[in-house]
N, CA, C and O atoms as a MOPAC input file, in Angstrom:
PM7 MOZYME 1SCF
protein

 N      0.45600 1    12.22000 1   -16.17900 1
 C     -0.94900 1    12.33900 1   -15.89200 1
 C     -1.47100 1    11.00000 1   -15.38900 1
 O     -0.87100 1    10.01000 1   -15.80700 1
 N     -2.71700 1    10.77100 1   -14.37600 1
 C     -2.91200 1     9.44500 1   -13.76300 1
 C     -4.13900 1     9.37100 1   -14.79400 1
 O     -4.80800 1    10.20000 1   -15.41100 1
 N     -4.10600 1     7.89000 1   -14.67100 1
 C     -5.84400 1     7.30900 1   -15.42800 1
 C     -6.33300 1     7.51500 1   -14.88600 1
 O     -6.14400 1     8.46000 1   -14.12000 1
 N     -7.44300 1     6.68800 1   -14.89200 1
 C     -8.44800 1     6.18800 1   -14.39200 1
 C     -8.13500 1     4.61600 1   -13.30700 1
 O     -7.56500 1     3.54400 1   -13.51400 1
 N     -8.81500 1     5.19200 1   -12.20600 1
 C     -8.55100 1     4.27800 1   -11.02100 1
 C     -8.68600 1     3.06200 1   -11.25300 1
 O     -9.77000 1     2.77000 1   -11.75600 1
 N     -7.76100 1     1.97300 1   -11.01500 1
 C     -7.56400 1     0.63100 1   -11.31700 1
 C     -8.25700 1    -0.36300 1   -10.08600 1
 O     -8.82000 1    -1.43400 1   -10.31200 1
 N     -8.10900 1     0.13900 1    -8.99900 1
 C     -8.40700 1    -0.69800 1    -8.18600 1
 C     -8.79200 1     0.07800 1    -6.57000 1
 O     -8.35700 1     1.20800 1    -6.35200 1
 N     -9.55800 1    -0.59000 1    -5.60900 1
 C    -10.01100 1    -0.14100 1    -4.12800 1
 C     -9.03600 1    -1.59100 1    -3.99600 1
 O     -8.56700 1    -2.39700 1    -4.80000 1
 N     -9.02500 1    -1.40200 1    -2.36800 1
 C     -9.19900 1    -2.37800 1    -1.36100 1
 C     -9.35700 1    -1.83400 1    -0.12300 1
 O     -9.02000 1    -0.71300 1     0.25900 1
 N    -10.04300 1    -2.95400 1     0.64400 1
 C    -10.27600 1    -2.25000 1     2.11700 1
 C     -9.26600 1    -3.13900 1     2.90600 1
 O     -9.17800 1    -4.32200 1     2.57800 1
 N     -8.49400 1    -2.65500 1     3.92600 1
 C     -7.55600 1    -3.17300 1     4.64400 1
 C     -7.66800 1    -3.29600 1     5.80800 1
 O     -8.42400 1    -2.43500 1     6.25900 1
 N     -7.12100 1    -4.23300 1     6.84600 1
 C     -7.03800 1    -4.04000 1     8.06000 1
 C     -5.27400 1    -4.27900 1     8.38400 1
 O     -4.58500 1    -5.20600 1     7.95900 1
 N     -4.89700 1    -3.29500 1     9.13700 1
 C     -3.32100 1    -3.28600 1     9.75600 1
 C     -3.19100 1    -4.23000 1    11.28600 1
 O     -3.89100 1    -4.71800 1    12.17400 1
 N     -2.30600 1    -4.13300 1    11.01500 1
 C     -1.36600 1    -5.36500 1    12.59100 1
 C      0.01500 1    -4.23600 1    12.37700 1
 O      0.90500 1    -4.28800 1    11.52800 1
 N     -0.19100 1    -3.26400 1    13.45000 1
 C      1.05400 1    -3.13000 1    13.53100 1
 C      2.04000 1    -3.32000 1    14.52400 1
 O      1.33600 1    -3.68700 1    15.46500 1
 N      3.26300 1    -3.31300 1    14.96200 1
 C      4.09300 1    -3.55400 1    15.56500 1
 C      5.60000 1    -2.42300 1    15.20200 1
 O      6.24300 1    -2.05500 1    14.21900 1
 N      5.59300 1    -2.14300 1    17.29500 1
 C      6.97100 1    -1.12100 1    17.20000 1
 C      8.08800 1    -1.86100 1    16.76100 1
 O      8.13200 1    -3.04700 1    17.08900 1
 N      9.13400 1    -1.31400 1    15.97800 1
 C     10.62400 1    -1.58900 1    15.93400 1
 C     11.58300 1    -0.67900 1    15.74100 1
 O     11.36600 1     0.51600 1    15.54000 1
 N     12.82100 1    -1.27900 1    15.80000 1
 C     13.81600 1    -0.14700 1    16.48000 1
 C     14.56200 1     0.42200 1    14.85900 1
 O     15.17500 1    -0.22800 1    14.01200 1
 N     14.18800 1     1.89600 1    14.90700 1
 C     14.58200 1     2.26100 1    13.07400 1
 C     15.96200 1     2.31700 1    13.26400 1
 O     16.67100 1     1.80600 1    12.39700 1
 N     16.60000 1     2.97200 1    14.47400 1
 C     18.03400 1     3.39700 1    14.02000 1
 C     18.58600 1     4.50800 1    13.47300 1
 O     19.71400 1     4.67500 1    13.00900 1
 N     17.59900 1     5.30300 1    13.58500 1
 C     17.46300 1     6.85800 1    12.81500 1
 C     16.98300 1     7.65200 1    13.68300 1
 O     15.81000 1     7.68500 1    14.05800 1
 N     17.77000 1     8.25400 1    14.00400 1
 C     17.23700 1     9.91800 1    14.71200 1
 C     16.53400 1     9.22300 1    16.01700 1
 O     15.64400 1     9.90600 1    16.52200 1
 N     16.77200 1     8.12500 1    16.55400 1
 C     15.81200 1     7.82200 1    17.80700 1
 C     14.42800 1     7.73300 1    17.72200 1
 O     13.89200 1     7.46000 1    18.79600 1
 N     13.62600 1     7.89300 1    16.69200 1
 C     12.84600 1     8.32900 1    16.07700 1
 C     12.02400 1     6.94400 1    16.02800 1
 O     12.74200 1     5.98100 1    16.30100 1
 N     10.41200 1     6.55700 1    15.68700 1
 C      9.93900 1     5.54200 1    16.01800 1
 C      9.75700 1     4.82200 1    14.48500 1
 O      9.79300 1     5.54000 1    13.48500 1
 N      9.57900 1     3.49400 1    14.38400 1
 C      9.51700 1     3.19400 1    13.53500 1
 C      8.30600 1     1.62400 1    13.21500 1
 O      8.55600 1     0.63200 1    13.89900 1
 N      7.40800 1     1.55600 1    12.46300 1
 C      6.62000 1     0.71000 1    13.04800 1
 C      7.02400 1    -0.47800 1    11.66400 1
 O      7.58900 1    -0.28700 1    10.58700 1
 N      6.35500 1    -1.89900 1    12.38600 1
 C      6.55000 1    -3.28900 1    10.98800 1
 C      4.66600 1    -3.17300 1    11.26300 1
 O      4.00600 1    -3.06800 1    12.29700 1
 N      4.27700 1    -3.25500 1     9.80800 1
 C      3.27300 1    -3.05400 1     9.36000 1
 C      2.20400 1    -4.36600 1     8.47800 1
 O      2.35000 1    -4.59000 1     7.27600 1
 N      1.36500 1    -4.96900 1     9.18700 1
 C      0.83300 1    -5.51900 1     7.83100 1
 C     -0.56900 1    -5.45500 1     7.73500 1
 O     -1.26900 1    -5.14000 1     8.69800 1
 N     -1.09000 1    -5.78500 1     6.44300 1
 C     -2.56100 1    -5.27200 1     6.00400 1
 C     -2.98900 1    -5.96600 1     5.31400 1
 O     -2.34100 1    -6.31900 1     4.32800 1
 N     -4.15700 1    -6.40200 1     5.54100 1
 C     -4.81900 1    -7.90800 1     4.73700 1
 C     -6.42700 1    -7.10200 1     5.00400 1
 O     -7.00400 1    -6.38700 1     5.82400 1
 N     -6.65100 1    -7.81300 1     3.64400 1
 C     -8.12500 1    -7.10300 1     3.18800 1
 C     -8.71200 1    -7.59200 1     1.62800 1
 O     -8.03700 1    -8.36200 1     0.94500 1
 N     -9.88400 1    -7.12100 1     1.20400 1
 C    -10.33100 1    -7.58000 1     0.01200 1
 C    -11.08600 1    -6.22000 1    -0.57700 1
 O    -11.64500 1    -5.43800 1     0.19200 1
 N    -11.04400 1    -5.99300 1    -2.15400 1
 C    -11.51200 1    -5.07400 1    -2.96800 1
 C    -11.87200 1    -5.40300 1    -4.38200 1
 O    -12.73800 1    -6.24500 1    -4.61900 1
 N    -11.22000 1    -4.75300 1    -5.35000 1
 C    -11.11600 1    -5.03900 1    -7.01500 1
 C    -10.27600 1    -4.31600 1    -7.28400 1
 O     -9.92600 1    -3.18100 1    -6.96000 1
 N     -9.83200 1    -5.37800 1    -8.18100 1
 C     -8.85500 1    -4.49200 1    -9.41400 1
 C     -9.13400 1    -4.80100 1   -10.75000 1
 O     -9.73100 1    -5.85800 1   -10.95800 1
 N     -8.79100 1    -4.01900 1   -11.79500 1
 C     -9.21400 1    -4.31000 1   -13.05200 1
 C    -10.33900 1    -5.42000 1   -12.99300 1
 O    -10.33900 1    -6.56500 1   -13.44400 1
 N    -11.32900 1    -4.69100 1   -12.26900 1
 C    -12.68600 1    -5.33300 1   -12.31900 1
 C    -12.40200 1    -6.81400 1   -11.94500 1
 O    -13.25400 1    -7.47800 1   -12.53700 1
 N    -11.85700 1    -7.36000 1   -11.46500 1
 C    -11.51500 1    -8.57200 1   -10.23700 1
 C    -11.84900 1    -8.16200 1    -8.77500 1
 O    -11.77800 1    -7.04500 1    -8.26200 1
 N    -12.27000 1    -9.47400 1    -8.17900 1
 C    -12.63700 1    -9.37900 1    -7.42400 1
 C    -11.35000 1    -9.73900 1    -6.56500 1
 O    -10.81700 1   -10.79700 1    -6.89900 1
 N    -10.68700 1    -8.96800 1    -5.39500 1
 C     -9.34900 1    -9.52400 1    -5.39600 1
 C     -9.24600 1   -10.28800 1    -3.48600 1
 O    -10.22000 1   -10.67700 1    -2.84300 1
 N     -8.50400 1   -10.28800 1    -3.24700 1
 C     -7.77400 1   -10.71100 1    -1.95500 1
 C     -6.37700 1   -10.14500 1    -1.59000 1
 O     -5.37400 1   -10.75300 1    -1.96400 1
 N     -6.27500 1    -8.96000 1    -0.84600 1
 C     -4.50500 1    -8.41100 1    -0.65300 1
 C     -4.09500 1    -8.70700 1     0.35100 1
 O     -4.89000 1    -8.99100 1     1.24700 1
 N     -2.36900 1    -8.76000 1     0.62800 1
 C     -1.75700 1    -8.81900 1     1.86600 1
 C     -0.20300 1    -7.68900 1     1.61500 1
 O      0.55800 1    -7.65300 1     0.64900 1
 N     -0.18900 1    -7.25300 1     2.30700 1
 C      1.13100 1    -6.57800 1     2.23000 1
 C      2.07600 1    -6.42000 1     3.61900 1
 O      1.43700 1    -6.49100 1     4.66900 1
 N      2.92300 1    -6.30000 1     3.68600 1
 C      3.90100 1    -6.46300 1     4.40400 1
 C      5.07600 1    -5.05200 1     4.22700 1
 O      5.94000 1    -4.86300 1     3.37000 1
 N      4.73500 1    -4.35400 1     5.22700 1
 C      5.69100 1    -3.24500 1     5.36100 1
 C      6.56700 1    -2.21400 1     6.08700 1
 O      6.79400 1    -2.63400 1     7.22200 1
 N      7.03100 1    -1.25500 1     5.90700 1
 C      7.96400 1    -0.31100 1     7.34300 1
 C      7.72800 1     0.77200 1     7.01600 1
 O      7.66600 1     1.16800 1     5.85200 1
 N      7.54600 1     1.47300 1     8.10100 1
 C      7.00500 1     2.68500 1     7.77600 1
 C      7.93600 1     3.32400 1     9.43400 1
 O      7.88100 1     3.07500 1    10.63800 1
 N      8.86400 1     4.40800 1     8.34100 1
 C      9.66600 1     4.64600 1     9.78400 1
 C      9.55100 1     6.77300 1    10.02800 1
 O      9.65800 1     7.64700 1     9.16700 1
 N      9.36400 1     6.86700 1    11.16200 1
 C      9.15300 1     8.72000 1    11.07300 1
 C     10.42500 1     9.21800 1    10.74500 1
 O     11.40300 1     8.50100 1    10.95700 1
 N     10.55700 1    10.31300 1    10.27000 1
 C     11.34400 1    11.35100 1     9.98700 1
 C     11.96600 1    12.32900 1    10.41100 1
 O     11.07900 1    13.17400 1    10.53200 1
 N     13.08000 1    12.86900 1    10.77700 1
 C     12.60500 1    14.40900 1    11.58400 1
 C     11.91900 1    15.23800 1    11.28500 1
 O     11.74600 1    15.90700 1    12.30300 1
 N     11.25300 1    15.74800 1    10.29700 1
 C     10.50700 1    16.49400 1    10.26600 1
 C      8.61000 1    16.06300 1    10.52200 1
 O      7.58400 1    16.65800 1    10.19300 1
 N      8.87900 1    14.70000 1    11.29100 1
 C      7.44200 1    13.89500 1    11.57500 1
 C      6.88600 1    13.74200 1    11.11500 1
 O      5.73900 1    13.78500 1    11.56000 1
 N      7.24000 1    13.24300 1     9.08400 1
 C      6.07200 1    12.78600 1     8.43300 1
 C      7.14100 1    11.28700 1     8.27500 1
 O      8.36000 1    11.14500 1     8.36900 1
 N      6.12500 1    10.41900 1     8.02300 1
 C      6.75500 1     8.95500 1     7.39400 1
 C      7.06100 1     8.80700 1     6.24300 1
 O      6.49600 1     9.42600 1     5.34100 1
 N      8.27800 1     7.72100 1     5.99100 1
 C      8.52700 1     6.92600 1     4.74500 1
 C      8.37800 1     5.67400 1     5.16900 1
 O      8.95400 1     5.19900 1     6.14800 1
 N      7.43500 1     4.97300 1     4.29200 1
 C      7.00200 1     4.05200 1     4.25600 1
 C      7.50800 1     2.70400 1     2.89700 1
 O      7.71500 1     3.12300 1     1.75800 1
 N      7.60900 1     1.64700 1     3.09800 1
 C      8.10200 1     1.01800 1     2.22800 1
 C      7.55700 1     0.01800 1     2.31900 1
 O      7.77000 1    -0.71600 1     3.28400 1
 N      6.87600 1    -0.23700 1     1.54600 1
 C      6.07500 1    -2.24000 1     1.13100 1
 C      7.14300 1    -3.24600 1     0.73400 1
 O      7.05900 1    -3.29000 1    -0.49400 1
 N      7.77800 1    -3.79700 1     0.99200 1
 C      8.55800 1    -5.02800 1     0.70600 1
 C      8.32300 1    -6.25500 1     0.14300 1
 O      9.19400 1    -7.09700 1    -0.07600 1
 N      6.64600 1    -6.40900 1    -0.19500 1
 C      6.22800 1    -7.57800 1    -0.07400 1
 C      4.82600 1    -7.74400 1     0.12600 1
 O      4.14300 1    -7.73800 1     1.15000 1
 N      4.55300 1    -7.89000 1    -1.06200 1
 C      3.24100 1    -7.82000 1    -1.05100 1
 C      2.24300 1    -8.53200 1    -2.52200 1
 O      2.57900 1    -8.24700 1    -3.67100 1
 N      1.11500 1    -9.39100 1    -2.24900 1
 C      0.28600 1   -10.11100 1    -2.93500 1
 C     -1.03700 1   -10.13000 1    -3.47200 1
 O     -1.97800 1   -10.71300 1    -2.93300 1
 N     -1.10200 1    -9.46700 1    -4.57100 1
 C     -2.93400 1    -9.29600 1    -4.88500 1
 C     -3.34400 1   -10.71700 1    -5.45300 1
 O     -2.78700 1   -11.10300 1    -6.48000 1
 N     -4.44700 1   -11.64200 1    -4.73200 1
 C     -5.15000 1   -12.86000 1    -5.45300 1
 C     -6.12200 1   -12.90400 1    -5.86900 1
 O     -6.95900 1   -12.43000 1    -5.10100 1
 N     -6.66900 1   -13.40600 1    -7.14700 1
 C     -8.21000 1   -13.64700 1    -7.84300 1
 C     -8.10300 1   -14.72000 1    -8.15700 1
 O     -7.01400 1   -15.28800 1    -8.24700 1
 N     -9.63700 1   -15.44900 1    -8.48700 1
 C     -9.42000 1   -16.25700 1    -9.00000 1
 C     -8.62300 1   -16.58400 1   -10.86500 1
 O     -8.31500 1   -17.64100 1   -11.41500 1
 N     -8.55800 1   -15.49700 1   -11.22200 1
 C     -7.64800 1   -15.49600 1   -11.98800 1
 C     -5.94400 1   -15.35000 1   -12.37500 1
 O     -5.18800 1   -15.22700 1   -13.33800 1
 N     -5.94900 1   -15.42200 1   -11.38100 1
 C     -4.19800 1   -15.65300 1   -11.11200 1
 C     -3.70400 1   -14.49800 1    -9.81000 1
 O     -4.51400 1   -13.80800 1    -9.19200 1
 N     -2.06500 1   -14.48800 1    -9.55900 1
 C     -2.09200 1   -13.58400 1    -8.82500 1
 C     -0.96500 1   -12.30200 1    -9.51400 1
 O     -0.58900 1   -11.85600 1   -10.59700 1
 N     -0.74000 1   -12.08600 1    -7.79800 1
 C      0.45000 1   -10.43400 1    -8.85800 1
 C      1.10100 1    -9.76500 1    -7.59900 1
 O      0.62400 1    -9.27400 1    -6.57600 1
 N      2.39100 1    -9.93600 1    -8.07300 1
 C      2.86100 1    -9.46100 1    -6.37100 1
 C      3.22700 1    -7.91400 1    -6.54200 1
 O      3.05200 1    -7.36800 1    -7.63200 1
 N      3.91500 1    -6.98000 1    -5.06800 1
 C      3.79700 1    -5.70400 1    -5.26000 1
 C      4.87500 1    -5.14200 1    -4.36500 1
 O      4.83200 1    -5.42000 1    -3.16700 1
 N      5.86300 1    -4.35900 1    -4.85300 1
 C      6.41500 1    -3.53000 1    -3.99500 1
 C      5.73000 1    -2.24100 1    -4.19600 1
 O      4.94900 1    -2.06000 1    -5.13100 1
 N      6.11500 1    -1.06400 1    -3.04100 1
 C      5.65400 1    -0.00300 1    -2.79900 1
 C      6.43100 1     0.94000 1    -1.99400 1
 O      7.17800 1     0.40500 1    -1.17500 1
 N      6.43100 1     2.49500 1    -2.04600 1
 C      6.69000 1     3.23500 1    -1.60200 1
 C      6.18700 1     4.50400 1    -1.51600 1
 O      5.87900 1     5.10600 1    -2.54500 1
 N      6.01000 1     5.19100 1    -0.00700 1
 C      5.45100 1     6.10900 1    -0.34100 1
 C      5.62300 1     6.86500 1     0.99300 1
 O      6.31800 1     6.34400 1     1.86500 1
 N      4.82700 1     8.48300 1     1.28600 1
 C      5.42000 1     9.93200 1     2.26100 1
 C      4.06100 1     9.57100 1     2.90100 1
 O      3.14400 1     9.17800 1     2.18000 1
 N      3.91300 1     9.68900 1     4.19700 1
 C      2.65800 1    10.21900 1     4.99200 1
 C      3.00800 1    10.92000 1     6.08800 1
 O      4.06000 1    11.31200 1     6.59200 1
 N      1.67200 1    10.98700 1     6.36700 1
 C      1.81300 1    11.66000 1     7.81400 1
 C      0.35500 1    11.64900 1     8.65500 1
 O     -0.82300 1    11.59800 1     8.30200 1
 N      1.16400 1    11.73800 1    10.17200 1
 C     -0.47500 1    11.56800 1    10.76600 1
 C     -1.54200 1    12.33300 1    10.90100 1
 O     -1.20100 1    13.43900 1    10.48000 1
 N     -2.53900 1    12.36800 1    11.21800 1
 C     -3.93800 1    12.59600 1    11.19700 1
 C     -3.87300 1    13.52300 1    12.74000 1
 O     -3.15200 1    13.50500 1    13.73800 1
 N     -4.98300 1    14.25500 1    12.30100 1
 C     -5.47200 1    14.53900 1    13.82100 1
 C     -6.18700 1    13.64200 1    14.66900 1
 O     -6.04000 1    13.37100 1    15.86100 1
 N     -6.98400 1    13.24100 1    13.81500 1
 C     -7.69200 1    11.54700 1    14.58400 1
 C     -7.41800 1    10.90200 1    14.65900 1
 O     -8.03000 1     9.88800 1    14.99400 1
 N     -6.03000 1    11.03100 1    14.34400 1
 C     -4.48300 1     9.51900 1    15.19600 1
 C     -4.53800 1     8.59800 1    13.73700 1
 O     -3.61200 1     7.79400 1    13.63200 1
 N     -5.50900 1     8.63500 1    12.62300 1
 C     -4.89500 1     7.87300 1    11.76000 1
 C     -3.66200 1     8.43900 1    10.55400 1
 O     -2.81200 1     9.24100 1    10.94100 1
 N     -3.65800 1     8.07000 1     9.45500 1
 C     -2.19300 1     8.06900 1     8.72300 1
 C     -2.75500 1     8.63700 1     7.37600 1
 O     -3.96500 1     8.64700 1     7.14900 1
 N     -1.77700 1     9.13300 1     6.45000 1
 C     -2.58800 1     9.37200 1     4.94200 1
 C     -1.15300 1     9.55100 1     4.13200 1
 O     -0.42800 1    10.54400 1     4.08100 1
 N     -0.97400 1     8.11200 1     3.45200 1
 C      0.02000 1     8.31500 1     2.82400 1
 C     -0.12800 1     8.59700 1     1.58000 1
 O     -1.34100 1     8.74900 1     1.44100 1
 N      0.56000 1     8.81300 1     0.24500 1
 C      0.48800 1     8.99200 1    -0.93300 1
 C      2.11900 1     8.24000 1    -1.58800 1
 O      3.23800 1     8.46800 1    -1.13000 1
 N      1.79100 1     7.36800 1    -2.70500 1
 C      2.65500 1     7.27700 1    -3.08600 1
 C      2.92700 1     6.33300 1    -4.14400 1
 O      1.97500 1     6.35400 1    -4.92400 1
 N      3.99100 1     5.35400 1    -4.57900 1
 C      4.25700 1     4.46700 1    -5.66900 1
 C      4.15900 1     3.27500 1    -5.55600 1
 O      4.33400 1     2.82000 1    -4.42600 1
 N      3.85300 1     2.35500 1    -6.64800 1
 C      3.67200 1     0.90400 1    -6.61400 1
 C      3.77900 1     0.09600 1    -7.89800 1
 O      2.98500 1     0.33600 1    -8.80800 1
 N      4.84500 1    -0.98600 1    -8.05200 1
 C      4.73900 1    -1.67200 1    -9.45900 1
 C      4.75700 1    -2.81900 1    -9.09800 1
 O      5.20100 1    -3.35600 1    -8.08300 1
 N      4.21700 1    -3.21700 1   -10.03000 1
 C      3.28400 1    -5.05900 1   -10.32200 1
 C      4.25400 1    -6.10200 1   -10.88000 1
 O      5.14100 1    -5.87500 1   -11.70200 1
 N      3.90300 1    -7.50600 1   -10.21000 1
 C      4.46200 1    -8.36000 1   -11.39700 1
 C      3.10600 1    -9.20900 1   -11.23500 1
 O      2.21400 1    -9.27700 1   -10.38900 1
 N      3.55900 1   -10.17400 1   -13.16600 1
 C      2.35700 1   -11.01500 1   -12.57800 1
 C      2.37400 1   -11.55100 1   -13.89400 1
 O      2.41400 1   -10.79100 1   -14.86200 1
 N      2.33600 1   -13.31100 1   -14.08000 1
 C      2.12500 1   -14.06300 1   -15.16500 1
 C      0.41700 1   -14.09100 1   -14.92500 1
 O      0.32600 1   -14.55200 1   -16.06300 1
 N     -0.19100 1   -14.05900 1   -14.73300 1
 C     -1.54300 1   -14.19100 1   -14.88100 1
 C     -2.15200 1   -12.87100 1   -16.12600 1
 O     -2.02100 1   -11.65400 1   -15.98800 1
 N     -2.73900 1   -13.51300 1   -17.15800 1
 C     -3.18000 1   -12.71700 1   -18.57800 1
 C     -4.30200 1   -12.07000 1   -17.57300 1
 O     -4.63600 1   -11.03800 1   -18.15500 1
 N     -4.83600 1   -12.13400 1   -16.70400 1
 C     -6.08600 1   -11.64400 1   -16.43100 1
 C     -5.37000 1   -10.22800 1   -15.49100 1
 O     -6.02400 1    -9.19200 1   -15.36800 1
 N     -4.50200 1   -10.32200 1   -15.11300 1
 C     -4.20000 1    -8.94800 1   -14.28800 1
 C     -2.34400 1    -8.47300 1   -15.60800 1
 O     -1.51800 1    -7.57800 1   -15.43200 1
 N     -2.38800 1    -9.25300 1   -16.43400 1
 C     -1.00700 1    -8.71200 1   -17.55600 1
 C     -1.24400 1    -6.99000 1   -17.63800 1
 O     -0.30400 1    -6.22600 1   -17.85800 1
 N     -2.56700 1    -6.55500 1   -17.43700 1
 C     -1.94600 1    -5.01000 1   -17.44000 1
 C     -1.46200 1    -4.30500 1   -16.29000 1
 O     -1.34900 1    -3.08100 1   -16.22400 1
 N     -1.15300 1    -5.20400 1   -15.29900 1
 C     -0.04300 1    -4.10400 1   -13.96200 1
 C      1.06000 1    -4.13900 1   -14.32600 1
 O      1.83200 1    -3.40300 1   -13.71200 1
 N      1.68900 1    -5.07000 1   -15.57500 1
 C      2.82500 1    -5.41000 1   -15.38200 1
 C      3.58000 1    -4.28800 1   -16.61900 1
 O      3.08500 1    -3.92000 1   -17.68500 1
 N      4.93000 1    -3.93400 1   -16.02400 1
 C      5.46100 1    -2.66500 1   -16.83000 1
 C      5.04500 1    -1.24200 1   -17.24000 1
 O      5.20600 1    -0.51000 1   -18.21700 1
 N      4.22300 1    -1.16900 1   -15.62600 1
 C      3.64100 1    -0.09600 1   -15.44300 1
 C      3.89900 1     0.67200 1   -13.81300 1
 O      4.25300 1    -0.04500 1   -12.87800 1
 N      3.70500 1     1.99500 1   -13.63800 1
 C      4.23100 1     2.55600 1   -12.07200 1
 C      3.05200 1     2.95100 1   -11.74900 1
 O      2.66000 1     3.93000 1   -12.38400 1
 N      2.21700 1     2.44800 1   -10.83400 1
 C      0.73100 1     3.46400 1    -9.91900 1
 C      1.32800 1     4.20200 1    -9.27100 1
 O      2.51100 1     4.22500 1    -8.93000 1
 N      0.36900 1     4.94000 1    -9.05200 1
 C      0.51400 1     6.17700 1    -7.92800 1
 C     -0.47800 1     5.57700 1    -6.93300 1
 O     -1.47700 1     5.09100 1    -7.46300 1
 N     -0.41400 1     5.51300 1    -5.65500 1
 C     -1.54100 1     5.66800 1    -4.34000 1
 C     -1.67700 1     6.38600 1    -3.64400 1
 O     -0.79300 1     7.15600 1    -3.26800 1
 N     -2.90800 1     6.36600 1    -3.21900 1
 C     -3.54400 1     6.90800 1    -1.76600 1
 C     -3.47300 1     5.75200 1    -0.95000 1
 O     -3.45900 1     4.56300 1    -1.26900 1
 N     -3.43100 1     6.29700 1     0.14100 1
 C     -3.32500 1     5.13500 1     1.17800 1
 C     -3.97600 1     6.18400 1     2.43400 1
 O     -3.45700 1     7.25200 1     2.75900 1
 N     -5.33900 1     5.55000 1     3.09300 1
 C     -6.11700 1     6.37500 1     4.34300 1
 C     -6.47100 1     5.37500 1     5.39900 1
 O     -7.19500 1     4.43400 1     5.07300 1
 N     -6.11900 1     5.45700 1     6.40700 1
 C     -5.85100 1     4.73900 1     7.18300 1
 C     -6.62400 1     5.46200 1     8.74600 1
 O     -6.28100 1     6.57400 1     9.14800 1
 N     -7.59200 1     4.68000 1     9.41100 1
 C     -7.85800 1     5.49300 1    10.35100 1
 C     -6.83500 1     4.89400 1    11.45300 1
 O     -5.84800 1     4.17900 1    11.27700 1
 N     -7.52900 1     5.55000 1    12.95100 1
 C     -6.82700 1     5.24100 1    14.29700 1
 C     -6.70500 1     3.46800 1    14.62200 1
 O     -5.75100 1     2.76200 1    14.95000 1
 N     -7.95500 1     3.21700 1    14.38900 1
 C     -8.07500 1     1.44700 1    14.49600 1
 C     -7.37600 1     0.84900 1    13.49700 1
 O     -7.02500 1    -0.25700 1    13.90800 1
 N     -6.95800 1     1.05900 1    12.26000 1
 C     -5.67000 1     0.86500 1    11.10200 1
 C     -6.57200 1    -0.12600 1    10.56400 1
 O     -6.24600 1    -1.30700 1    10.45500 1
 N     -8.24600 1     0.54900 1    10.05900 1
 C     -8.82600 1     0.53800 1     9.09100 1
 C     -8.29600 1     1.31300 1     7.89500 1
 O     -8.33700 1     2.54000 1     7.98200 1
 N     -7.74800 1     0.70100 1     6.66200 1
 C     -6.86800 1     1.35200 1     5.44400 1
 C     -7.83400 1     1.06800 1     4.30800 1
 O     -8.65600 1     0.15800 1     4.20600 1
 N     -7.59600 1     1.87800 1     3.63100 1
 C     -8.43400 1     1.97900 1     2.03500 1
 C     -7.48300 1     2.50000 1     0.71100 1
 O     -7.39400 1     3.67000 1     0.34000 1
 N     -6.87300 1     1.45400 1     0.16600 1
 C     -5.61000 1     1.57800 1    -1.10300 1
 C     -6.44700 1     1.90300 1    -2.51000 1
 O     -7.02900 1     1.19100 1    -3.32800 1
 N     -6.28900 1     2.86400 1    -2.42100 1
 C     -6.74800 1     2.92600 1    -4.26600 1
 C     -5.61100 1     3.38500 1    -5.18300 1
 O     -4.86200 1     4.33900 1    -4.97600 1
 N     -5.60200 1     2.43000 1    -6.38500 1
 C     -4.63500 1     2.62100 1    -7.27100 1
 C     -4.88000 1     3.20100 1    -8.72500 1
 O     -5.80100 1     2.71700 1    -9.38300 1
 N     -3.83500 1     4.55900 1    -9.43900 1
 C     -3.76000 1     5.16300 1   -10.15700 1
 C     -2.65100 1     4.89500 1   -11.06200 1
 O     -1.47500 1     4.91600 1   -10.69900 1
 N     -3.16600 1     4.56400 1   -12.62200 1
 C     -1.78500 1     4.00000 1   -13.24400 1
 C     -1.43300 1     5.92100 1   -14.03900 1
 O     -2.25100 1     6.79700 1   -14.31800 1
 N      0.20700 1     5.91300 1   -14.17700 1
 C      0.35100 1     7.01500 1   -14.82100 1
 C      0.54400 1     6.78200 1   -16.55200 1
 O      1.08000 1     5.79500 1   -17.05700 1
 N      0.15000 1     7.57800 1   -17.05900 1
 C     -0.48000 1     7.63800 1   -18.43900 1
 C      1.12500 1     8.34000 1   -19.11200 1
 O      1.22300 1     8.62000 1   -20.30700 1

């Protein structure tokens, strides 16, 4: 069962084509920098990711690398997750994410799995909200 929502952020993407190696099929390098809250912090994100199509034309997407900052410490993030595109050319993924992080002020991401949304329009305006599972 999910909680109660931990965190927004609003994002902006940079993306860039690359060559997946799969099915001929397209595959993009992804990144997204933006600001929101989490556990009631005021935060700063960056993530870094691949998001490659499928044959059946939805994406898998994979975060590799990625950094939430407050002034109370920080907390880094891998991720994974299924989308697919929009009729209005943007993206809507859903999917997983776990935390690390010595900072006591964000210690509850850590040894825990979110679930996300991830909505993304055509201009790769993105909006991450995170769900811890209970």
């Amino acid at each position: 069962m999910l909680g109660n929502k931990i965190g927004t952020m609003t994002l902006q993407e940079t993306n860039k084509p690359m060559d997946s190696g799969k099915y001929g099929l397209p595959a993009m390098d992804i990144t997204a920098e933006g600001s929101g809250t989490m556990l009631g912090h005021d935060v700063q994100s960056m993530g870094a990711f691949t998001a490659e199509m499928r044959p059946d034309g939805s994406w898998a997407g994979n975060a590799y690398a990625g950094v939430v900052m407050c002034a109370e410490g920080v907390a880094t993030y891998k991720a994974t997750g299924v989308g697919n595109q929009r009729k209005d050319g943007g993206t809507s993924f859903r999917g997983g994410a776990i935390f690390e992080t010595t900072s006591e002020a964000l210690s509850e991401l850590n040894g825990k799995f979110y679930a996300f949304t991830y909505e993304a329009d055509a201009d790769g305006k993105a909006v991450w909200e995170l769900y811890p599972f209970n």
